[in-house]
PAZAPA-4460 file (N, C-alpha, C; in steps of 0.05 Angstrom, whole numbers, plus 32768, in hexadecimal, padded with zeros to 4 digits):
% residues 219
    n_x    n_y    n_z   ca_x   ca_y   ca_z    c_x    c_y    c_z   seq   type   mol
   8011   7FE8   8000   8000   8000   8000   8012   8019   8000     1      X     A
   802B   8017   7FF2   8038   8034   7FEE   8027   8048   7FE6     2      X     A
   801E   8045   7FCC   800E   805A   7FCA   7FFE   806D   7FD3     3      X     A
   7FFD   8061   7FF2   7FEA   8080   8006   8003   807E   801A     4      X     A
   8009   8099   8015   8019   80A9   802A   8010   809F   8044     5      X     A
   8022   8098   8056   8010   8096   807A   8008   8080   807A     6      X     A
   8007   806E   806B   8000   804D   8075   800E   8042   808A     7      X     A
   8036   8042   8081   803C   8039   8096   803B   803D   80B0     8      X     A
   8033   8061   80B8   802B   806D   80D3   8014   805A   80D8     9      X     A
   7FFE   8060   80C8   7FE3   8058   80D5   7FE0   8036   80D9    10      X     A
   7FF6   802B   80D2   7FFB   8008   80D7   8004   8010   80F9    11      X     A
   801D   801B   80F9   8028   801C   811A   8009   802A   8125    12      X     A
   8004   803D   811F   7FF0   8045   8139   7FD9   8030   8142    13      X     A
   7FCF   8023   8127   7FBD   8015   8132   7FCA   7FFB   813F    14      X     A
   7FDF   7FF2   813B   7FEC   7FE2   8151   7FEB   7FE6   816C    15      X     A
   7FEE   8003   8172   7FF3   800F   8185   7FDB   8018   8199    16      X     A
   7FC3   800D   818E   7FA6   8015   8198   7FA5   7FFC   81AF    17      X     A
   7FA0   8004   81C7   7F9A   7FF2   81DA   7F77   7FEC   81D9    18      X     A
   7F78   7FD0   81EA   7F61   7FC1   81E4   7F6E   7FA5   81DE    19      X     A
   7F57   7F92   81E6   7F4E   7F72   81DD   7F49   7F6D   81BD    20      X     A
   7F34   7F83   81BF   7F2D   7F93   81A1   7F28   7FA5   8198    21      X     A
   7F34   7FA5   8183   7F3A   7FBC   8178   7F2A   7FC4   815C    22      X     A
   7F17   7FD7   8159   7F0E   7FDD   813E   7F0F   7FEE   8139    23      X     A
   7F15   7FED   8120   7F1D   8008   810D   7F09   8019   80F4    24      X     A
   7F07   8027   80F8   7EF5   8032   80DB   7F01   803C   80C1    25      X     A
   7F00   8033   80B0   7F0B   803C   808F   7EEF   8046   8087    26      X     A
   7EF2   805F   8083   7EE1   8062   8071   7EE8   807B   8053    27      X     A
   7ECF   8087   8044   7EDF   8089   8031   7EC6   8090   8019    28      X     A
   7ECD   809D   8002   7EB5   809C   7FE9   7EB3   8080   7FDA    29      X     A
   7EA0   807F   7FCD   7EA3   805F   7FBD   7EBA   8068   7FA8    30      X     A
   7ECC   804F   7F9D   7EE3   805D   7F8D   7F03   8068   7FA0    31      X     A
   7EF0   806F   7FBE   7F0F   8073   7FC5   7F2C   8062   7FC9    32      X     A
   7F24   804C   7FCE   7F3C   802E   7FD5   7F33   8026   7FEC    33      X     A
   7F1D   8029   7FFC   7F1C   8023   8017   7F18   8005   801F    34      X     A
   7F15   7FF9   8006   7F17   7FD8   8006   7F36   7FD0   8005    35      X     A
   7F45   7FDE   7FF1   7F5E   7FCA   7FEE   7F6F   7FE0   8007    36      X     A
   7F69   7FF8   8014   7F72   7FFB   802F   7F78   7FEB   8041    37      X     A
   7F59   7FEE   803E   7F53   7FD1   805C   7F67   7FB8   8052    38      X     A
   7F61   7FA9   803B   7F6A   7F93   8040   7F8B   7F95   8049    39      X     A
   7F9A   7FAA   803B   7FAF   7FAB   803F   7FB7   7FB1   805D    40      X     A
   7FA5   7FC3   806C   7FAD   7FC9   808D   7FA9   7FA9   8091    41      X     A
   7F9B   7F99   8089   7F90   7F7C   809D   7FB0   7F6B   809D    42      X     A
   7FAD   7F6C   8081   7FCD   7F5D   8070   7FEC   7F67   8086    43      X     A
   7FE9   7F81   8086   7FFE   7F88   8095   800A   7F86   80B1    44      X     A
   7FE8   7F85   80BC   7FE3   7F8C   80E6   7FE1   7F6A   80E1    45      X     A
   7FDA   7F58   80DC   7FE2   7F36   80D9   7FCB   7F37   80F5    46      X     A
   7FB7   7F22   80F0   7FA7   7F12   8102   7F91   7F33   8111    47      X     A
   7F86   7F3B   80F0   7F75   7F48   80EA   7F59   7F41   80D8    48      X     A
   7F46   7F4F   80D8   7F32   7F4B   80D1   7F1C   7F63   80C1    49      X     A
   7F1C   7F5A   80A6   7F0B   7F6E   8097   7EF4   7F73   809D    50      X     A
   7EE3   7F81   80A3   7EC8   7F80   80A6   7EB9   7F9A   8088    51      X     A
   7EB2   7F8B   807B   7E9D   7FA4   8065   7E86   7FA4   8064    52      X     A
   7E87   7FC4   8069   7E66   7FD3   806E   7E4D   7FBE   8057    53      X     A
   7E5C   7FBF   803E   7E4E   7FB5   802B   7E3A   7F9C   8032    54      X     A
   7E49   7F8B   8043   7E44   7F72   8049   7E24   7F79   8057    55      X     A
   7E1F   7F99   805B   7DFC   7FA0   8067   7DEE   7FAC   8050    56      X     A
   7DF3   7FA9   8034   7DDD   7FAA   8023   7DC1   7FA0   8022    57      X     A
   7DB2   7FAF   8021   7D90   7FA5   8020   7D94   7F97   8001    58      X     A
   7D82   7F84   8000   7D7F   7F6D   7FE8   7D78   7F8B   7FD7    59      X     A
   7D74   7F81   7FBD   7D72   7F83   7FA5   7D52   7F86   7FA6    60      X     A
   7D3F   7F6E   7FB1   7D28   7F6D   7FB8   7D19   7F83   7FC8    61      X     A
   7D2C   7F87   7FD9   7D1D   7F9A   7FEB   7D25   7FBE   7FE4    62      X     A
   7D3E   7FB8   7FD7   7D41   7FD7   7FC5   7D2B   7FD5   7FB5    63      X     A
   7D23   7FCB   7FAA   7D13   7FC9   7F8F   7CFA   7FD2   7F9E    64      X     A
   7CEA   7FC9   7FB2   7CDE   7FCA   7FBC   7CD6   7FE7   7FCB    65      X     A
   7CEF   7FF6   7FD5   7CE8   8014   7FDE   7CF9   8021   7FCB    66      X     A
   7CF2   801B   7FB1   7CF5   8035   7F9D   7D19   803A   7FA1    67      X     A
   7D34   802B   7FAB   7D48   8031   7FB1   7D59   8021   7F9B    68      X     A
   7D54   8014   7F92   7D5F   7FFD   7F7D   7D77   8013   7F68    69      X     A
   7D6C   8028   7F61   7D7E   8047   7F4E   7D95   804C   7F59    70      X     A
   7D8E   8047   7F7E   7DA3   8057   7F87   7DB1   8041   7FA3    71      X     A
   7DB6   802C   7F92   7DC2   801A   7FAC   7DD5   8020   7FA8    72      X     A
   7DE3   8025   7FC3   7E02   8029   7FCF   7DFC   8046   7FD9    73      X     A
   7DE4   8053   7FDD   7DDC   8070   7FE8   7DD2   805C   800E    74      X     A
   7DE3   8076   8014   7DD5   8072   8035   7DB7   805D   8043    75      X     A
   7DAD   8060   8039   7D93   8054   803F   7D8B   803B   8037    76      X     A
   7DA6   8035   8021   7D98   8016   8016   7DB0   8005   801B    77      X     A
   7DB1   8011   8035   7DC5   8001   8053   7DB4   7FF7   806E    78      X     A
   7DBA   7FDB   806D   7DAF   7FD0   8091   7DBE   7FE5   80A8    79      X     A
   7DC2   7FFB   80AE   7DE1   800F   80BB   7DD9   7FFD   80D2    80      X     A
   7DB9   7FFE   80E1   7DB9   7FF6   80FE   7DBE   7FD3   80F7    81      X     A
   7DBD   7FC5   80EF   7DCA   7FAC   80E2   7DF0   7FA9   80ED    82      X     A
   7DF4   7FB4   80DA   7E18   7FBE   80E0   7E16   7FC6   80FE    83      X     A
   7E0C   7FD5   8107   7E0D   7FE3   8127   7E0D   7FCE   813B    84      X     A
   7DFE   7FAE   8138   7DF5   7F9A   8148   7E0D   7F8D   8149    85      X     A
   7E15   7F8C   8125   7E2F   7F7D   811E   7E48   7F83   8135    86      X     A
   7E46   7FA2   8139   7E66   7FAA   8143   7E5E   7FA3   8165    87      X     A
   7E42   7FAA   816D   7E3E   7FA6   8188   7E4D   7F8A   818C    88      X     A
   7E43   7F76   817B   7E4F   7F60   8181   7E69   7F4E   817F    89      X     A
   7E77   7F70   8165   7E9A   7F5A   816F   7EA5   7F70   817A    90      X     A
   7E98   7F8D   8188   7EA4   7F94   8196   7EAD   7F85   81B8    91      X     A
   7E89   7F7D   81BE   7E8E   7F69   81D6   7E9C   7F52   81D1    92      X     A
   7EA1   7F48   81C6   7EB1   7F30   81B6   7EAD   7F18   81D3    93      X     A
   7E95   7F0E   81D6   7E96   7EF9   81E9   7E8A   7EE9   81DE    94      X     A
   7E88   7EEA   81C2   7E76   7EC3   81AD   7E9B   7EBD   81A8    95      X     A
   7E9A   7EA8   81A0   7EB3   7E95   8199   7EBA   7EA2   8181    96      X     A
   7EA3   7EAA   8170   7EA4   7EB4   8154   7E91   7EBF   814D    97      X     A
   7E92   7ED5   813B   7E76   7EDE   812E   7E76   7EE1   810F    98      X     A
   7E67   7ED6   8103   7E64   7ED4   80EB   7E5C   7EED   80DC    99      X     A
   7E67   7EFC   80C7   7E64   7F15   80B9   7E5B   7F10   8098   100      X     A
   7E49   7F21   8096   7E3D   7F1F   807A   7E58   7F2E   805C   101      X     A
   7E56   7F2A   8051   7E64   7F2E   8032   7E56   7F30   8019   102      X     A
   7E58   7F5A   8011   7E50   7F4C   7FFB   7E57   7F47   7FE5   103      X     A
   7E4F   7F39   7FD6   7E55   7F2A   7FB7   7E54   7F3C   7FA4   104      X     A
   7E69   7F49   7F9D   7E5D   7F5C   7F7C   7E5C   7F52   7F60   105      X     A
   7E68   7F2F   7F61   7E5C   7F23   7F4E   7E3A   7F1D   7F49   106      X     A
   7E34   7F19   7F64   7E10   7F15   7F67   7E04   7F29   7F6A   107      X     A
   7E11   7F40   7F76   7E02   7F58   7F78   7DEE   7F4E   7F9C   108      X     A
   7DFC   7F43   7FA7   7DF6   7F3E   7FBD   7DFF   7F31   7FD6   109      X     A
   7DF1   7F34   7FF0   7DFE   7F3E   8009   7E01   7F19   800D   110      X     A
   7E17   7F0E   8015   7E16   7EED   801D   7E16   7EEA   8046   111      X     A
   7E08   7EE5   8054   7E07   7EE9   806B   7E19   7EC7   8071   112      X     A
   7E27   7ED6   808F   7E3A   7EBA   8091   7E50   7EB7   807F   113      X     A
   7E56   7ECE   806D   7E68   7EC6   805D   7E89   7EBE   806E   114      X     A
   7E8F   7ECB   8083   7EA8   7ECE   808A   7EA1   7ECD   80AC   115      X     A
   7EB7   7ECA   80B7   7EB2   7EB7   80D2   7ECC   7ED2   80E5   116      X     A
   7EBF   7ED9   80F7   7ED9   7EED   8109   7ED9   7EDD   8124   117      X     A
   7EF2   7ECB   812A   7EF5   7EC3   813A   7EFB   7EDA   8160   118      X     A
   7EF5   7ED2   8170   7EF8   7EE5   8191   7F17   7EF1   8188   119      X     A
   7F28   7EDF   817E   7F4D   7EDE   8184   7F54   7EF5   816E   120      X     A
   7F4C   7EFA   8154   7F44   7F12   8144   7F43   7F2A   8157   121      X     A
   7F61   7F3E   8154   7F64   7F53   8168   7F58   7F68   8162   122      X     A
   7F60   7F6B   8145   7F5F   7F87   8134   7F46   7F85   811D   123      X     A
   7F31   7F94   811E   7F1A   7F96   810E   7F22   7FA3   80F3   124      X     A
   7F23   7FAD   80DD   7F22   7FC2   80CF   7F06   7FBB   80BC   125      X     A
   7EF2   7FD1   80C2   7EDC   7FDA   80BE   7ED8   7FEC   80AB   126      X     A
   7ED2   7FE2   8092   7ED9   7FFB   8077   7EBD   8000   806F   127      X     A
   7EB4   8014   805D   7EA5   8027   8055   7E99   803E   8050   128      X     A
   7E8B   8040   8040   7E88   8062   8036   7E81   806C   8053   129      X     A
   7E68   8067   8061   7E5F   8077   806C   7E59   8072   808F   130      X     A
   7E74   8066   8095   7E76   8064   80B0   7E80   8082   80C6   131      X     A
   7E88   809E   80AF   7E84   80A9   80CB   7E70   80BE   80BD   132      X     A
   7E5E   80B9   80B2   7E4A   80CE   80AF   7E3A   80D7   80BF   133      X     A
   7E3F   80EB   80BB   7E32   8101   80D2   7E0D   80FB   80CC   134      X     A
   7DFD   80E8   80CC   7DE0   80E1   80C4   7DD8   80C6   80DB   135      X     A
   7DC3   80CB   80E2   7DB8   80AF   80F7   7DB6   80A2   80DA   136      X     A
   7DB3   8085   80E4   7DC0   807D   80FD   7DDB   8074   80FE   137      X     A
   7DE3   8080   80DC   7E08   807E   80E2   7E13   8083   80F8   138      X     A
   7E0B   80A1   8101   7E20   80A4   8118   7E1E   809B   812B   139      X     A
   7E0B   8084   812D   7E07   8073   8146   7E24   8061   8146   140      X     A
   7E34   805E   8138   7E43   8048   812B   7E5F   8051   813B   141      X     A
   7E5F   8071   8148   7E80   8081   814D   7E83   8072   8160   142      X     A
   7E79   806B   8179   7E89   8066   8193   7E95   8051   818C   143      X     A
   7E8D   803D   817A   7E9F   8011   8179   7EB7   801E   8166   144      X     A
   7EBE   8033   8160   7ED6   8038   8153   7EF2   8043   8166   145      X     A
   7F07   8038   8162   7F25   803F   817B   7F30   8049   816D   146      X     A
   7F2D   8050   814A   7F3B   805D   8133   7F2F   8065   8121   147      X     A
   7F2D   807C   8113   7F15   807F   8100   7F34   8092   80E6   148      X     A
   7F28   8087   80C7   7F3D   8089   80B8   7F2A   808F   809A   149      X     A
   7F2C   80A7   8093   7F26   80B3   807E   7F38   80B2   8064   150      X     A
   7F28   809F   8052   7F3B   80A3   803C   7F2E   80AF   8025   151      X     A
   7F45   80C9   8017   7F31   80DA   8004   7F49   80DA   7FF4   152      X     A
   7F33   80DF   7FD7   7F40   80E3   7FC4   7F37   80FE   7FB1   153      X     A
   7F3C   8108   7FA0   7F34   811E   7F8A   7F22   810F   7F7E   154      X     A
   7F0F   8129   7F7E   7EF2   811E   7F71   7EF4   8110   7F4E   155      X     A
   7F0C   811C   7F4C   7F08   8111   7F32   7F15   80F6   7F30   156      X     A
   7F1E   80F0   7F3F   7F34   80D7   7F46   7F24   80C2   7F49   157      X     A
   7F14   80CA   7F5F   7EF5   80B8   7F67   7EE8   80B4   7F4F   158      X     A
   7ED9   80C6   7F3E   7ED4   80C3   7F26   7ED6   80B6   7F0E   159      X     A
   7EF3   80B5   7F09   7F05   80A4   7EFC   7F06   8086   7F02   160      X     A
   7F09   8081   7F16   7EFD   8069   7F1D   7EE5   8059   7F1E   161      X     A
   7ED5   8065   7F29   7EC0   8063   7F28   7EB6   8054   7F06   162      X     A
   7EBF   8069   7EF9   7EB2   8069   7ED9   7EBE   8047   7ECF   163      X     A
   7ED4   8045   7EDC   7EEA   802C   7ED2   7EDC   8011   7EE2   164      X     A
   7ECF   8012   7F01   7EC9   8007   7F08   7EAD   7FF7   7EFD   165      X     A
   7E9A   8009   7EEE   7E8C   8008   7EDA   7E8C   7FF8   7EC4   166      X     A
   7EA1   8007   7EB5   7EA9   7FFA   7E98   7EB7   7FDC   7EA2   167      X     A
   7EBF   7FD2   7EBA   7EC8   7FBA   7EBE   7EAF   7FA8   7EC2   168      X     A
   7E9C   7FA9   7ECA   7E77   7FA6   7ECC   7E73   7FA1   7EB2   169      X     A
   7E78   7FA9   7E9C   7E6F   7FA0   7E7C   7E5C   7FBC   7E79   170      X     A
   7E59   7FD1   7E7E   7E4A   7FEF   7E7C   7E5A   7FFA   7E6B   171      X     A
   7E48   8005   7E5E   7E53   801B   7E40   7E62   8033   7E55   172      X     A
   7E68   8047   7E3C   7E65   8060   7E46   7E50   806E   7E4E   173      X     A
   7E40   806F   7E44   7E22   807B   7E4C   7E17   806D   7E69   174      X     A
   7E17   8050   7E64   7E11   8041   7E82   7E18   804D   7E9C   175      X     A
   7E40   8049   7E95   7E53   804E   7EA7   7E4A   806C   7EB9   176      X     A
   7E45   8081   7EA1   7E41   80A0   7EA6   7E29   8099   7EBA   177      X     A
   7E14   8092   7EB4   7DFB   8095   7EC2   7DFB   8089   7EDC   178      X     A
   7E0C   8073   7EE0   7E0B   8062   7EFD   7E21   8076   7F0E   179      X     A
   7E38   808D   7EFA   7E48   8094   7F11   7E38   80B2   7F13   180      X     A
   7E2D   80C4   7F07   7E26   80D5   7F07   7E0F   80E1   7F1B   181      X     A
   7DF7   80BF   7F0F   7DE3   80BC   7F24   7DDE   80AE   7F3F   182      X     A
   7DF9   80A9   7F48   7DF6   8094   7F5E   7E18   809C   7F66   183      X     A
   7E25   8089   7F60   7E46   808A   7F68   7E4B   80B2   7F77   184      X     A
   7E4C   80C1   7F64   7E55   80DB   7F6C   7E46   80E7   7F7C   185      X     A
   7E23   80E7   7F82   7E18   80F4   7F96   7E23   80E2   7FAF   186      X     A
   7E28   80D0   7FB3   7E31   80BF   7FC6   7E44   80C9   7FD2   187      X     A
   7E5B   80C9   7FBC   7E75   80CD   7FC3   7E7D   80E9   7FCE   188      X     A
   7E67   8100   7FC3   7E66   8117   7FD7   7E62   811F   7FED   189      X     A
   7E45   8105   7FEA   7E3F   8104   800C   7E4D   80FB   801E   190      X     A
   7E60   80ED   801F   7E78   80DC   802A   7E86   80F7   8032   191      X     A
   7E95   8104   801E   7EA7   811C   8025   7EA5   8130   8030   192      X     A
   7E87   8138   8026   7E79   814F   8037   7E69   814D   804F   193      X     A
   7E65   8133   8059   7E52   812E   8074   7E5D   811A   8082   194      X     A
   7E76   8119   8082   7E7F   8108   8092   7E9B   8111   80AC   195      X     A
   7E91   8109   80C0   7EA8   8118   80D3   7EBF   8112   80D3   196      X     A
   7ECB   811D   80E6   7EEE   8124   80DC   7EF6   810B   80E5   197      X     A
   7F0A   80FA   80D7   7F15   80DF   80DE   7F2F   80EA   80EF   198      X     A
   7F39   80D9   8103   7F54   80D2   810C   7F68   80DC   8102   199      X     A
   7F67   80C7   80EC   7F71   80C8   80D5   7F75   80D3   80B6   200      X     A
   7F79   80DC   80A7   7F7E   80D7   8082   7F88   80DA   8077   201      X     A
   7F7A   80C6   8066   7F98   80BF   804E   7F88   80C3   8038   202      X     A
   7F9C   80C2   8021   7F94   80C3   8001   7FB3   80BE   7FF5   203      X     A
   7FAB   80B3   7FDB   7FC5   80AD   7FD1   7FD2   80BE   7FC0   204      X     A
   7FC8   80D0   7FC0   7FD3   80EF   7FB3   7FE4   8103   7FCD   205      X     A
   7FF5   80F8   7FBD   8013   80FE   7FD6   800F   8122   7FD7   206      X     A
   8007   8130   7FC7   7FFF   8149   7FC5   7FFD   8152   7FD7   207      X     A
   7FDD   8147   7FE3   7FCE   814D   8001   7FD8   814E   8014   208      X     A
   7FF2   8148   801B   8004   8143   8030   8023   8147   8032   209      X     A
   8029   815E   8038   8043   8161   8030   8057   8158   803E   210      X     A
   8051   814B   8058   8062   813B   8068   8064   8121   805D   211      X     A
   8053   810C   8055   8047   80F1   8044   8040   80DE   8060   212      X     A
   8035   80F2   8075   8034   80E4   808F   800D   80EB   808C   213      X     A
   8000   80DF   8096   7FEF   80D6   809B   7FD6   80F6   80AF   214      X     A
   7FC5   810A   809F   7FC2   811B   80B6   7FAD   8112   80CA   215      X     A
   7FB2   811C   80E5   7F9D   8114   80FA   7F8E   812B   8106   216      X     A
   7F7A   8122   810E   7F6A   8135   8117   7F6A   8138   8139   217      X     A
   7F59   8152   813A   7F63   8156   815C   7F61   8149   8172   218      X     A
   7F55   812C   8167   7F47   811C   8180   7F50   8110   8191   219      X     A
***
């Protein structure tokens, strides 16, 4: 994970977080990296554990159903209080294990049970757009976090991807435009503009940062 300035800081600090357990928040616009982040903090801190927001998508069925089906991956066509039960329970961490949902973007759907978090699992990392949004019942979600980590990028950067993430889907140009235009980018604003100040952030535009250290906030 060279490419974002401040990784190797934000690997020592979260080492450095006391606790049995420990969870962390990634979050981030769709398009930002907050998946291959995470995996790489898990990869690095060794005898860690991914957890993704995604894995609380409402079916397909039930988008379809309250008119949300246009705009899945928008705030609301999220289980949030779902995820909220999730963290109550590997924050207490007293089941042997707790089983976490995954979702499938080959099926376009949420697989429950997909992945197993054993008690001995120290370090959580918890990725998604919209874990510190300033909106109920997101911000019910702030206290189960010991690290909270913003990753941003240039809107057009996000964009750019986005459109590629698309065209890898089998979507024209016209397709591609309309799923990022009408869905992907109001998203991705709302992420940047309503979300509170992380710990942490990073981006991989060494630009933003003229030290290539990681900035934190006053908390």
């Amino acid at each position: 994970m060279e490419a974002v300035p401040g990784f190797t800081e934000l690997v020592s600090r979260i080492r450095a977080l006391e606790g049995s357990r420990v969870i962390v928040a990634v979050a981030g616009p769709p398009g930002a990296g907050k998946s291959t982040l995470a995996e790489a903090l898990a990869a690095s801190l060794g005898k860690a554990e991914v957890i993704p927001m995604d894995g609380f998508h409402y079916d397909d069925a039930v988008l379809n159903a309250r008119g949300l089906l246009s705009r899945k991956g928008s705030p609301p066509t999220f289980d949030a209080l779902g995820l909220r039960h999730l963290l109550m329970r590997l924050r207490a961490n007293d089941e042997s294990e707790v089983a976490i949902p995954v979702f499938d973007r080959d099926l376009e759907i949420s697989r429950a049970g997909a992945r197993i978090v054993p008690a001995s699992t120290r370090i959580l990392i918890v990725e998604g757009n919209y874990l510190l949004l300033r909106q109920a019942p997101w911000e019910s979600l702030a206290p189960f976090f010991g690290l909270t980590v913003m990753l941003r990028e240039p809107r057009d950067v996000i964009e750019r991807r986005l459109m590629a993430r698309w065209f890898a889907h089998g979507f024209d140009e016209a397709g591609a435009r309309a799923k990022v235009e009408g869905n992907d980018m109001p998203n991705a604003d709302l992420v940047l503009t309503q979300s509170r100040a992380a710990d942490v952030e990073l981006s991989s535009q060494s630009g933003n940062s003229g030290s290539g250290k990681p900035s934190t906030s006053a908390r």
